[in-house]
PDB file with SEQRES, HELIX, SHEET and CRYST1 records, atoms N, CA, C and O in Angstrom:
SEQRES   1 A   79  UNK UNK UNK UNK UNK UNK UNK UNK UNK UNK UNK UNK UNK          
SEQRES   2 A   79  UNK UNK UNK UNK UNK UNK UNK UNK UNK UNK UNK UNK UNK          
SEQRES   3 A   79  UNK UNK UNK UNK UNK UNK UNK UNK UNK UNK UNK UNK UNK          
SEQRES   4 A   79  UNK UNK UNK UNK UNK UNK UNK UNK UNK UNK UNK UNK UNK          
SEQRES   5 A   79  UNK UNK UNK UNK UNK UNK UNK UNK UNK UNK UNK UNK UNK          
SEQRES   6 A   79  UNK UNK UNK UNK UNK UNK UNK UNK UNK UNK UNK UNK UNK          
SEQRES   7 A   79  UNK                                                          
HELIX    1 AA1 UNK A   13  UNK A   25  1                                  13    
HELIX    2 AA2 UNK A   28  UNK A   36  1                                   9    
HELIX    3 AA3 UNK A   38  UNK A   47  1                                  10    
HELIX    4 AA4 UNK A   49  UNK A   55  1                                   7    
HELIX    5 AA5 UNK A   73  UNK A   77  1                                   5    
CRYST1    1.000    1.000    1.000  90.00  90.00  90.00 P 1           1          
ATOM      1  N   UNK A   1      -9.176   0.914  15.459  1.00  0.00           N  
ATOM      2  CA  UNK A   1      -8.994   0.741  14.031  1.00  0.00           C  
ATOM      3  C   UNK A   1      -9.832  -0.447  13.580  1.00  0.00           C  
ATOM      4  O   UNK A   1      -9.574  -1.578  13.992  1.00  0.00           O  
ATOM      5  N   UNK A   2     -10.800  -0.212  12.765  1.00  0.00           N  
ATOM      6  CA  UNK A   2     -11.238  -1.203  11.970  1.00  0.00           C  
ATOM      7  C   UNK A   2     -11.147  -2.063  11.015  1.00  0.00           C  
ATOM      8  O   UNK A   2     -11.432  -1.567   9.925  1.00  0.00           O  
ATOM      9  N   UNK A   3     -10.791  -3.438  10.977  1.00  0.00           N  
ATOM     10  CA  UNK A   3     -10.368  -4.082   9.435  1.00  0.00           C  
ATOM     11  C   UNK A   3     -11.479  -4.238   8.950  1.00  0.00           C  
ATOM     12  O   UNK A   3     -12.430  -4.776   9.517  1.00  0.00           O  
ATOM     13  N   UNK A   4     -11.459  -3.631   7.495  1.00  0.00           N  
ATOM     14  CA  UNK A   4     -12.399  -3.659   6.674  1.00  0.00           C  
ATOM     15  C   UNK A   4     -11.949  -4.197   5.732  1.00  0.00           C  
ATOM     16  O   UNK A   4     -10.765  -4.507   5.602  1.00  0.00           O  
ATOM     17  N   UNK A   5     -13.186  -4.460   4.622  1.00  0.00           N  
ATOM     18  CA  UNK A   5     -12.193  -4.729   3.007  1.00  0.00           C  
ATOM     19  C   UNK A   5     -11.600  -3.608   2.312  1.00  0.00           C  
ATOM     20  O   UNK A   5     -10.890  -3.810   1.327  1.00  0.00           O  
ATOM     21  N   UNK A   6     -11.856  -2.328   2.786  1.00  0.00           N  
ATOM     22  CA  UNK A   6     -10.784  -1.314   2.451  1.00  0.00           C  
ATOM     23  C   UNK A   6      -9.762  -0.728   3.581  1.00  0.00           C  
ATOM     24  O   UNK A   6      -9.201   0.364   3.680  1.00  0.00           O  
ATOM     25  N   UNK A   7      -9.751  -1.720   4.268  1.00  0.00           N  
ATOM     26  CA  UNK A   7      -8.476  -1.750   5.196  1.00  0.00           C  
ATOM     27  C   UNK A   7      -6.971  -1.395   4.252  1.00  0.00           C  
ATOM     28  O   UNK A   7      -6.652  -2.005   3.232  1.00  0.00           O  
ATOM     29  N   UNK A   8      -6.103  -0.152   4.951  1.00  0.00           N  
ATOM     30  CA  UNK A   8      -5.199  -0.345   3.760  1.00  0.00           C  
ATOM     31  C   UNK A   8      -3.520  -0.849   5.269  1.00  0.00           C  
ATOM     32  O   UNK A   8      -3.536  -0.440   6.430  1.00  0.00           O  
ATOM     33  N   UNK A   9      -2.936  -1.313   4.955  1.00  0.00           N  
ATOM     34  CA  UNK A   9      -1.877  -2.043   6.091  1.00  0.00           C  
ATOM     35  C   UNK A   9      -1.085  -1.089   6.030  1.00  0.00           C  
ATOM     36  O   UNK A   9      -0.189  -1.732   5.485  1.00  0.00           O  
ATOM     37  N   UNK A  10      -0.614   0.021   6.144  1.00  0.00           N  
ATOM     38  CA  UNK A  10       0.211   1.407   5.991  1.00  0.00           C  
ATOM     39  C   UNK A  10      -0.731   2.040   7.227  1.00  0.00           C  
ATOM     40  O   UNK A  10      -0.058   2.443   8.176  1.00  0.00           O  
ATOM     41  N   UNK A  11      -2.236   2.195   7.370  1.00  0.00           N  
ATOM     42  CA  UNK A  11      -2.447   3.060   7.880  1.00  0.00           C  
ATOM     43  C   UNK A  11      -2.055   2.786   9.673  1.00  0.00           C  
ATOM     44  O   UNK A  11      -2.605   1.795  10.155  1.00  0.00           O  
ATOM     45  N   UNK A  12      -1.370   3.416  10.392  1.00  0.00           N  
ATOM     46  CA  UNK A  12      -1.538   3.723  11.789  1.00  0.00           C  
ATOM     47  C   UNK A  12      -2.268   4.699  12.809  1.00  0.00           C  
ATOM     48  O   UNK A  12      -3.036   5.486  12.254  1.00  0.00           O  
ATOM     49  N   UNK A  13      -2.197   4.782  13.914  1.00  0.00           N  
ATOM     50  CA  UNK A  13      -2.876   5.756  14.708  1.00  0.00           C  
ATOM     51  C   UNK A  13      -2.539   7.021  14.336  1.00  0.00           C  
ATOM     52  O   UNK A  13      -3.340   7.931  14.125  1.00  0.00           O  
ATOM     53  N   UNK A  14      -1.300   7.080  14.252  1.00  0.00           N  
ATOM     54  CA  UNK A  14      -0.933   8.873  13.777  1.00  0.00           C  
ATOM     55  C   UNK A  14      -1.644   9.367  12.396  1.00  0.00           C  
ATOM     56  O   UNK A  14      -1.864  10.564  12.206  1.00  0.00           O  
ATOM     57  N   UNK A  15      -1.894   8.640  11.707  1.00  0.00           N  
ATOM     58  CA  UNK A  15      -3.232   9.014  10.176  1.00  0.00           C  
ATOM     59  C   UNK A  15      -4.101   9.174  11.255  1.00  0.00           C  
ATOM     60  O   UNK A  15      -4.076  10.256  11.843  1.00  0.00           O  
ATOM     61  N   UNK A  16      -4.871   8.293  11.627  1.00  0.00           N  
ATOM     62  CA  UNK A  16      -6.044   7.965  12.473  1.00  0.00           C  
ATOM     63  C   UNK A  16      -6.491   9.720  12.993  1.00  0.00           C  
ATOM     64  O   UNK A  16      -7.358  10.475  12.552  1.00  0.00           O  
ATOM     65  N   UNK A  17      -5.329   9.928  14.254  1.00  0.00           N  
ATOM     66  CA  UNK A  17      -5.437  10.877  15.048  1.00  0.00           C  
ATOM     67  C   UNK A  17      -5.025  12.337  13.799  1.00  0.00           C  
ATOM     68  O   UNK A  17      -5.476  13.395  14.238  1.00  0.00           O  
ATOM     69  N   UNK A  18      -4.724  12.404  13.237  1.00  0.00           N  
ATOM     70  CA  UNK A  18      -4.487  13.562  12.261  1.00  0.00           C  
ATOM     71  C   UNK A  18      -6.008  13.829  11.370  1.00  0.00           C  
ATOM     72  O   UNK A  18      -6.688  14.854  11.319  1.00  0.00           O  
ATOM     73  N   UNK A  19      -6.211  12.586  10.760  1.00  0.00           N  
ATOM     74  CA  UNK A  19      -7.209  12.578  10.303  1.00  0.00           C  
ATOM     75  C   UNK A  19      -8.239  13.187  11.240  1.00  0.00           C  
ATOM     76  O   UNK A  19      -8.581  14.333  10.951  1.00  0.00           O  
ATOM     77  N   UNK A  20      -8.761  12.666  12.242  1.00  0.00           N  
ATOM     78  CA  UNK A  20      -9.815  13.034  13.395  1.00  0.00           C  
ATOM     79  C   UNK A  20      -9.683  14.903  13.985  1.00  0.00           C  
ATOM     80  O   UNK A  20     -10.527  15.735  14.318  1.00  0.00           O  
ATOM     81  N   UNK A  21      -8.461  14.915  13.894  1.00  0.00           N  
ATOM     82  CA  UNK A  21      -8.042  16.638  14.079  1.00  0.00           C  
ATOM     83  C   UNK A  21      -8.625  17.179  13.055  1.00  0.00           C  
ATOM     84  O   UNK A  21      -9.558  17.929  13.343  1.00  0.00           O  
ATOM     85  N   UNK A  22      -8.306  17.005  11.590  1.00  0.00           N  
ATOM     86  CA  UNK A  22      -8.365  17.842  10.575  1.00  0.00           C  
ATOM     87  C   UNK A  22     -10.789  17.806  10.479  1.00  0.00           C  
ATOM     88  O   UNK A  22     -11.548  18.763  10.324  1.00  0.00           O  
ATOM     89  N   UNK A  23     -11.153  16.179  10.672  1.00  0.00           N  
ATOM     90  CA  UNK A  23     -12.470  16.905  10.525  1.00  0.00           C  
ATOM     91  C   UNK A  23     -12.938  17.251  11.732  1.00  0.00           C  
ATOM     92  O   UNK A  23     -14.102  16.960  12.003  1.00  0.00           O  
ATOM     93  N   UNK A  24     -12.304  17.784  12.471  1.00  0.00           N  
ATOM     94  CA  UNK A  24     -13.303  18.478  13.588  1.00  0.00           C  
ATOM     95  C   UNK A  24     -12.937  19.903  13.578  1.00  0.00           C  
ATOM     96  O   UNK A  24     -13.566  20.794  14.148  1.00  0.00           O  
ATOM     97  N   UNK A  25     -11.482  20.090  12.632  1.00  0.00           N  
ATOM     98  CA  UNK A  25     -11.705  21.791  12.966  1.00  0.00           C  
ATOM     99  C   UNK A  25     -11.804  21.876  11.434  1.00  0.00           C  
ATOM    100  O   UNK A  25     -12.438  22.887  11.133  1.00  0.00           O  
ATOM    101  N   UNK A  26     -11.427  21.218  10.421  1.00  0.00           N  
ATOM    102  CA  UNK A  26     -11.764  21.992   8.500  1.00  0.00           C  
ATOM    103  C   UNK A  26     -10.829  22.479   8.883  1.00  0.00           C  
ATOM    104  O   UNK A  26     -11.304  23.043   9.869  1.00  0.00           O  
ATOM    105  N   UNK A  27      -9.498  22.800   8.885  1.00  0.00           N  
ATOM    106  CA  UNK A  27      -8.543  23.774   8.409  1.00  0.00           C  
ATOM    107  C   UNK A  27      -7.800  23.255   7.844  1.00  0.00           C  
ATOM    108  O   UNK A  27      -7.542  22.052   7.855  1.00  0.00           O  
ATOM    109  N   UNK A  28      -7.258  24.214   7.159  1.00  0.00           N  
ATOM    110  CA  UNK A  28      -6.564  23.805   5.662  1.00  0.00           C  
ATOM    111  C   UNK A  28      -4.777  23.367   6.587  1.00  0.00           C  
ATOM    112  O   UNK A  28      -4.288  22.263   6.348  1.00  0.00           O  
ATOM    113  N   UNK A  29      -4.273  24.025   7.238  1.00  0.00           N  
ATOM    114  CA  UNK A  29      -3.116  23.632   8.028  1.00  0.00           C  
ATOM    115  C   UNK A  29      -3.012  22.444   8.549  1.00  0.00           C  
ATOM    116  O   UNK A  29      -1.902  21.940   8.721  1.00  0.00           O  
ATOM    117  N   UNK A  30      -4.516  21.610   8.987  1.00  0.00           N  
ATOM    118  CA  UNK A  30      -4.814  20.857   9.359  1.00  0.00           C  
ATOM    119  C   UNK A  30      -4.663  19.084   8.533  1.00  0.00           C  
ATOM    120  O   UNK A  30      -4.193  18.017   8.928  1.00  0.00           O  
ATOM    121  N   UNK A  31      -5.337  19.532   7.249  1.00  0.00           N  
ATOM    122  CA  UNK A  31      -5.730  18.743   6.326  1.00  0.00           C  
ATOM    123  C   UNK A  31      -4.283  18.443   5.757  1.00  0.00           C  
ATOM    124  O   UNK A  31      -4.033  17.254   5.561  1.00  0.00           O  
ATOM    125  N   UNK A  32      -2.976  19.676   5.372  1.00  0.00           N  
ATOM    126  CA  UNK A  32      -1.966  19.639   5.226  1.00  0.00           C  
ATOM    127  C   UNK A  32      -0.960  18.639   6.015  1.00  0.00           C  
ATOM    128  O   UNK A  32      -0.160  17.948   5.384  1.00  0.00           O  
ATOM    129  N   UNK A  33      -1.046  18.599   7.460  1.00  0.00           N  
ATOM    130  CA  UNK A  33      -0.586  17.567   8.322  1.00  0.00           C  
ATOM    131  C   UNK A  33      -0.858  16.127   7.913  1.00  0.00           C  
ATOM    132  O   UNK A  33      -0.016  15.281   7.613  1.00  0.00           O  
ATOM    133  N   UNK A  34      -2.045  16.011   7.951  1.00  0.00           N  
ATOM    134  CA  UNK A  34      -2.542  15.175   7.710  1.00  0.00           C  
ATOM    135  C   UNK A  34      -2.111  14.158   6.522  1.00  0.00           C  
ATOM    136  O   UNK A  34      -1.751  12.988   6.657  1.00  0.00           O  
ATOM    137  N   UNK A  35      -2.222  14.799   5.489  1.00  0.00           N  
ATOM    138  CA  UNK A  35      -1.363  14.618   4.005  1.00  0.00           C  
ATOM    139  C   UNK A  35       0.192  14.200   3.995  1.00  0.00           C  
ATOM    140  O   UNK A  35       0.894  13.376   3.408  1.00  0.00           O  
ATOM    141  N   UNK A  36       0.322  15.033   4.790  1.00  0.00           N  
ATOM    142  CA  UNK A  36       1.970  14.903   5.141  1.00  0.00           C  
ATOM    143  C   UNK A  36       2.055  13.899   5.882  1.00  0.00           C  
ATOM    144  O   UNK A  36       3.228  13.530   5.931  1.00  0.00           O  
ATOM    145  N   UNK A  37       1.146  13.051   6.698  1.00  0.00           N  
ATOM    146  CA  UNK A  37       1.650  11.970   8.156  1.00  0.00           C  
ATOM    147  C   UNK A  37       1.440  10.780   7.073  1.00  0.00           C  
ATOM    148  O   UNK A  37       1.830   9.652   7.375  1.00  0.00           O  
ATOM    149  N   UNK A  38       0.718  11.058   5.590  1.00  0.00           N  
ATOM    150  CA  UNK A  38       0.144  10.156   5.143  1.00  0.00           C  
ATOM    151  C   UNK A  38       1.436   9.454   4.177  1.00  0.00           C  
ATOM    152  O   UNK A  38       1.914   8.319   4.184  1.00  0.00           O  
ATOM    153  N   UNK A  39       1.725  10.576   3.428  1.00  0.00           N  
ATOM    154  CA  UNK A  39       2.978  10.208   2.512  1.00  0.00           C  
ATOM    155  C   UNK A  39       4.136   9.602   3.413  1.00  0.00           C  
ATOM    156  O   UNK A  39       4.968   8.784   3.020  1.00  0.00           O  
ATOM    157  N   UNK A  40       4.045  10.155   4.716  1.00  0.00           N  
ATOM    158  CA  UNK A  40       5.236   9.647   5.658  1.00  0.00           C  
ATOM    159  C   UNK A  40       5.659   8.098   5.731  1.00  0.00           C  
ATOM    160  O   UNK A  40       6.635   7.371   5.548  1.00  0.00           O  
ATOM    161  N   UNK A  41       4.025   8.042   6.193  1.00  0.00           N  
ATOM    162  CA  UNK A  41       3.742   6.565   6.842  1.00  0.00           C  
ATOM    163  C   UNK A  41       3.308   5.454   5.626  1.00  0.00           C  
ATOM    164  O   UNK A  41       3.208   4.273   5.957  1.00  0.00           O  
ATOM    165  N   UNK A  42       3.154   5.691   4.778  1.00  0.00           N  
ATOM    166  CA  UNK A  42       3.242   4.860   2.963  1.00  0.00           C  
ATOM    167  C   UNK A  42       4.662   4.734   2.815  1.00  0.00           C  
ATOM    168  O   UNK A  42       5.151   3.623   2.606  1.00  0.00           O  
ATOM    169  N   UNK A  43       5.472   5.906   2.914  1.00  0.00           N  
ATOM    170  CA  UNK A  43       6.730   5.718   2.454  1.00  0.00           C  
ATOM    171  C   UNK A  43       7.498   4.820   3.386  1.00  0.00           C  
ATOM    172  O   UNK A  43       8.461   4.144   3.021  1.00  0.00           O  
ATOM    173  N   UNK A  44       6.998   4.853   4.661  1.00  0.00           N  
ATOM    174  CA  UNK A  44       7.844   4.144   5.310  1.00  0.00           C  
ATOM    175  C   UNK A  44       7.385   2.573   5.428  1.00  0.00           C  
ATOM    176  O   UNK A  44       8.155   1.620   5.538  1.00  0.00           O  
ATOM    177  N   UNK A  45       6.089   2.529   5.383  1.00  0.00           N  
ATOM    178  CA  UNK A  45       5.956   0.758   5.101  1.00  0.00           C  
ATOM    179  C   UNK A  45       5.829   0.362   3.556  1.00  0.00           C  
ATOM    180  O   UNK A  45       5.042  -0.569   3.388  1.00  0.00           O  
ATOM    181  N   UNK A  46       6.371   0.812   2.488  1.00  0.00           N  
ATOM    182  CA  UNK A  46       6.831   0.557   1.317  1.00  0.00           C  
ATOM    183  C   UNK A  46       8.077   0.290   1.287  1.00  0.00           C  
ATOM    184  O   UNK A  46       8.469  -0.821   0.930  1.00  0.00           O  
ATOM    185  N   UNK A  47       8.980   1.348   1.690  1.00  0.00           N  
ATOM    186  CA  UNK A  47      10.563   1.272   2.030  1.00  0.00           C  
ATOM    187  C   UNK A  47      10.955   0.118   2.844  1.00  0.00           C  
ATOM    188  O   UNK A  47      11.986  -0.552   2.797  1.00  0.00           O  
ATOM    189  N   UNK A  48       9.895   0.019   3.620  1.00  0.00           N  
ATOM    190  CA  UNK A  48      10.172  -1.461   4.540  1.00  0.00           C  
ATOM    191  C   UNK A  48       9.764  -2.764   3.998  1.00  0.00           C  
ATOM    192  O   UNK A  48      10.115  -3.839   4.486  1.00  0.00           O  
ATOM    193  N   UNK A  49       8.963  -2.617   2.907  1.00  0.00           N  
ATOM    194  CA  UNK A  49       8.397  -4.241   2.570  1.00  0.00           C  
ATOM    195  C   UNK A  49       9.323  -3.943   0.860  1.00  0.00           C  
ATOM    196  O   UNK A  49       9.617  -5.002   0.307  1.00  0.00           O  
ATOM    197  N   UNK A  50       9.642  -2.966   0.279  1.00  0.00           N  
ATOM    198  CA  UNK A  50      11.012  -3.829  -0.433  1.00  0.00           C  
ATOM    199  C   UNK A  50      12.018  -3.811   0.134  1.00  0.00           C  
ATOM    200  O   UNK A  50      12.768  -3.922  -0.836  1.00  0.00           O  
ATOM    201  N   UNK A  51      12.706  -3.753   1.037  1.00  0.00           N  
ATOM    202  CA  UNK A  51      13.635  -4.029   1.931  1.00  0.00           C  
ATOM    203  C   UNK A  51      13.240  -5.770   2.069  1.00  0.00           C  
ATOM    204  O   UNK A  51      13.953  -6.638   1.565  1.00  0.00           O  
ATOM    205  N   UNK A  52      11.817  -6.099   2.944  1.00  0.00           N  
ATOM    206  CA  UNK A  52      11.834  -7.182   3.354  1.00  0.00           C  
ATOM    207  C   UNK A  52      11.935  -8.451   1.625  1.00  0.00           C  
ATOM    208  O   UNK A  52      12.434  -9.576   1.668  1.00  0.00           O  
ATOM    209  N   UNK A  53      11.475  -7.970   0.664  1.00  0.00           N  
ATOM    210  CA  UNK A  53      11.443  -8.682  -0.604  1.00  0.00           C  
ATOM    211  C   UNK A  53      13.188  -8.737  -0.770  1.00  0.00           C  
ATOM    212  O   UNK A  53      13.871  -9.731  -0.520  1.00  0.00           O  
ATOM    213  N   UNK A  54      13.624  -7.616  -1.177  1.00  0.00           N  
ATOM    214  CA  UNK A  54      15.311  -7.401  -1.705  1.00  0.00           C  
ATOM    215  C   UNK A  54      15.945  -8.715  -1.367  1.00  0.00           C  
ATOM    216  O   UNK A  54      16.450  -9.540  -2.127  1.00  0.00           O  
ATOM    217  N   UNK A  55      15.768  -8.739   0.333  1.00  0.00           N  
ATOM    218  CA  UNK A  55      16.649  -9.910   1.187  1.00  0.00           C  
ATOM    219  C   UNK A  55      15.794 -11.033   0.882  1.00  0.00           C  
ATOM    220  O   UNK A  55      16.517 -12.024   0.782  1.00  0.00           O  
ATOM    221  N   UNK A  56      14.860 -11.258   0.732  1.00  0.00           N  
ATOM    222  CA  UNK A  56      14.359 -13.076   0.576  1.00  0.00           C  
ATOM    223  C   UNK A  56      15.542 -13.675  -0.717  1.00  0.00           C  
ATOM    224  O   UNK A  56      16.464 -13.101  -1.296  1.00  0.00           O  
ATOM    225  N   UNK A  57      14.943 -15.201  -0.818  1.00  0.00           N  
ATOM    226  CA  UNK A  57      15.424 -15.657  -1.614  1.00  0.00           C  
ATOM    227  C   UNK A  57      15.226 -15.124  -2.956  1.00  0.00           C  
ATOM    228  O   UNK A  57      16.256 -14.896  -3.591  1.00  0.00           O  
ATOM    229  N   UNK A  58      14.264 -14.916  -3.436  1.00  0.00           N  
ATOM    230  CA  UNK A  58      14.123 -14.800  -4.981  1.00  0.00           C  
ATOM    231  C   UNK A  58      14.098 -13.338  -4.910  1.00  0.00           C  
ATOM    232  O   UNK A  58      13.721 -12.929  -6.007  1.00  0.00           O  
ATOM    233  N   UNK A  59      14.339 -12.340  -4.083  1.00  0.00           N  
ATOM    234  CA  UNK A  59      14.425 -11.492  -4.557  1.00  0.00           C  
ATOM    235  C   UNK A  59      13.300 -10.121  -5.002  1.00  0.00           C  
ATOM    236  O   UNK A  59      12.305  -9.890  -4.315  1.00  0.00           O  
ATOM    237  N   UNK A  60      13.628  -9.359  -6.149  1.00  0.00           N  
ATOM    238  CA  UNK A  60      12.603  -8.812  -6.808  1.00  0.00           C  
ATOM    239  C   UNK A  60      11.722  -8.946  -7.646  1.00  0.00           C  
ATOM    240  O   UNK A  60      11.093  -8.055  -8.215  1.00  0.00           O  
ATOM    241  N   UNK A  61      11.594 -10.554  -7.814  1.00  0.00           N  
ATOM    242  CA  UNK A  61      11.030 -11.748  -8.895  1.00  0.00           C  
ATOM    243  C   UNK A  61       9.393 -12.089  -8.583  1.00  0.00           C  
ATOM    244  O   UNK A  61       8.458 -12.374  -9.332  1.00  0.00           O  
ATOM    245  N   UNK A  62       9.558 -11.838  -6.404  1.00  0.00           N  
ATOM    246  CA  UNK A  62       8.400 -11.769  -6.091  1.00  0.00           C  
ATOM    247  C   UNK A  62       7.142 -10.205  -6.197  1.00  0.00           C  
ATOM    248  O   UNK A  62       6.012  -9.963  -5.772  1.00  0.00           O  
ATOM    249  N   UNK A  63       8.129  -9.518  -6.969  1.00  0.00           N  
ATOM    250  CA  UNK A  63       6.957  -8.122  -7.255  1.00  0.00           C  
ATOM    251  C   UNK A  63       6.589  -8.295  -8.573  1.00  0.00           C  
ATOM    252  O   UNK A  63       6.128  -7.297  -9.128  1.00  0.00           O  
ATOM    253  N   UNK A  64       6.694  -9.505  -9.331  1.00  0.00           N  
ATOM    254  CA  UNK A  64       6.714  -9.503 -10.428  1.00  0.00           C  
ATOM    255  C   UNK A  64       5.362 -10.968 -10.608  1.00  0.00           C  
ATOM    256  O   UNK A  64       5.264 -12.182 -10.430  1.00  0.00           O  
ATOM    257  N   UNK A  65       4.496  -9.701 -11.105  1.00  0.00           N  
ATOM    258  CA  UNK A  65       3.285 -10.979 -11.042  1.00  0.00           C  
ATOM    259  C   UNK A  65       2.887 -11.801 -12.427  1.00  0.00           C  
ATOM    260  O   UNK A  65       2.796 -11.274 -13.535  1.00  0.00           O  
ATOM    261  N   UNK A  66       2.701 -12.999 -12.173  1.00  0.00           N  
ATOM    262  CA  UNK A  66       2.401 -14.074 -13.026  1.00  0.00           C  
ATOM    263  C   UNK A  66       1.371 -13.997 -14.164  1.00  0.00           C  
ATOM    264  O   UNK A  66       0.365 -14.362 -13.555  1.00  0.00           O  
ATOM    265  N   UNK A  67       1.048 -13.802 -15.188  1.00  0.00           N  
ATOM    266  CA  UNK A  67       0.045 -13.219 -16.275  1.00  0.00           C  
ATOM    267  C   UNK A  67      -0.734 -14.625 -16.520  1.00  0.00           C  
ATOM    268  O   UNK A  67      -0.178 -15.468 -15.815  1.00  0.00           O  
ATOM    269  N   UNK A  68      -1.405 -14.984 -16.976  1.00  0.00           N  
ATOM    270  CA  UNK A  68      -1.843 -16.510 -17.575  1.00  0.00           C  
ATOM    271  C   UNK A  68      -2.091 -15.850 -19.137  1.00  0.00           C  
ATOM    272  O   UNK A  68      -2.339 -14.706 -19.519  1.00  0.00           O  
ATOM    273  N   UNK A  69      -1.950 -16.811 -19.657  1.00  0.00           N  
ATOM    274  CA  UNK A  69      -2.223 -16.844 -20.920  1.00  0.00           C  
ATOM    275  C   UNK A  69      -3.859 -16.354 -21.540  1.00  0.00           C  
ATOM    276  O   UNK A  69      -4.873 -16.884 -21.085  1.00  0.00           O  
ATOM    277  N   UNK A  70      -3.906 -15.466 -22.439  1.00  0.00           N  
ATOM    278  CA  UNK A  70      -5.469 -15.611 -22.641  1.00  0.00           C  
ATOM    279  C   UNK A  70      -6.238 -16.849 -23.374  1.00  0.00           C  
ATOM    280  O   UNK A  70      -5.304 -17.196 -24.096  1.00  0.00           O  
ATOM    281  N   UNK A  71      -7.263 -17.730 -23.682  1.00  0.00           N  
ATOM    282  CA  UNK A  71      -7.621 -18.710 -23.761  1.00  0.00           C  
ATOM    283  C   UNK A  71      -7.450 -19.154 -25.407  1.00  0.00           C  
ATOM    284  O   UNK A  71      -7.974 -20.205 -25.775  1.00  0.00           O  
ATOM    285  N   UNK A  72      -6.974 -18.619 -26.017  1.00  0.00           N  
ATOM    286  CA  UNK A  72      -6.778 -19.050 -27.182  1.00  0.00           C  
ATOM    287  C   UNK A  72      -5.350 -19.076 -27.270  1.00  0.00           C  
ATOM    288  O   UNK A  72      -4.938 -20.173 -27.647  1.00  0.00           O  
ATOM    289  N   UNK A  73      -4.482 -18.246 -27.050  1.00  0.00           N  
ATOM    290  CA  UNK A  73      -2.639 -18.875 -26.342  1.00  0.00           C  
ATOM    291  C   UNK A  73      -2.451 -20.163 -25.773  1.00  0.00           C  
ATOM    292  O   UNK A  73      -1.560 -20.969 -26.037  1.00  0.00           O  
ATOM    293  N   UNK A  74      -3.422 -20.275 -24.934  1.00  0.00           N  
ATOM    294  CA  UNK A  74      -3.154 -21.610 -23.723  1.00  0.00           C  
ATOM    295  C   UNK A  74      -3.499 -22.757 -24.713  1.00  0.00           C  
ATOM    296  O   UNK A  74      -2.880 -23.821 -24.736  1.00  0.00           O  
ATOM    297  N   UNK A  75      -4.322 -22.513 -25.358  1.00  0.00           N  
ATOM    298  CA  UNK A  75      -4.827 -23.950 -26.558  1.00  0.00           C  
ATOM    299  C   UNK A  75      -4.025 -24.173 -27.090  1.00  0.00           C  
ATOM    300  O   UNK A  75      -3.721 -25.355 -27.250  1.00  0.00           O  
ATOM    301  N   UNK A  76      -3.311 -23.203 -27.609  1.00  0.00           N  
ATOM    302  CA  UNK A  76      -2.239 -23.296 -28.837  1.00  0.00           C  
ATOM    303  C   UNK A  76      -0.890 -23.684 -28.151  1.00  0.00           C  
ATOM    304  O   UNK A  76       0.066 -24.170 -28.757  1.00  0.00           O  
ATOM    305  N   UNK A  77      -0.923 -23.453 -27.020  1.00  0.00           N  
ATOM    306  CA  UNK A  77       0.232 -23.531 -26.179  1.00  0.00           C  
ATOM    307  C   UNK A  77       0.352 -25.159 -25.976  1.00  0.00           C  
ATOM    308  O   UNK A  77       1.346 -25.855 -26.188  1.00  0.00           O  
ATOM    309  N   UNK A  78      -0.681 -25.485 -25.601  1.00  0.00           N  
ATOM    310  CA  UNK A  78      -0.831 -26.922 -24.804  1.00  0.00           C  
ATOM    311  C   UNK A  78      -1.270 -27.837 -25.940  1.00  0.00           C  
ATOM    312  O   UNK A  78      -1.796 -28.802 -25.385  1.00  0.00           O  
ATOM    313  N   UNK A  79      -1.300 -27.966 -26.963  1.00  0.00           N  
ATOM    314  CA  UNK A  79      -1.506 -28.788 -28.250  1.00  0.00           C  
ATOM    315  C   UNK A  79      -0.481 -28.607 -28.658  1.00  0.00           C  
ATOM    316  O   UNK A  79      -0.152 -29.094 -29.740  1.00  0.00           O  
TER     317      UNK A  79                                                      
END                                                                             
């Protein structure tokens, strides 16, 4: 497995090896597996990293990202 900058942290060997099946034979049964190992293995390290957020301290506060002001707010803000 290669880390790249489109490395995605969900993917494992079982994508890997599904994937590698489906382009060496093109079949549509194939490509179907494949799809399917994919939604599997997303769902299951999603299900697992809000699990790991739920239990921290703050909660669901940390999926909740910080905006900045656009530059004429922040002036008006800070005067």
């Amino acid at each position: 497995m290669n880390i790249t900058k489109y490395f995605k942290e969900w993917w494992d060997n079982n994508c890997q090896r599904d994937l590698e099946t489906y382009k060496q034979s093109r079949q549509l049964e194939d490509w179907k597996r494949f799809k399917g190992m994919v939604k599997k293995t997303k769902q299951k390290f999603f299900d697992g990293k809000i699990n790991e957020i739920a239990n921290e301290k703050y909660g669901s506060w940390k999926l909740v990202k910080k905006k900045s002001l656009p530059a004429t707010k922040a002036i008006q803000y800070n005067s």
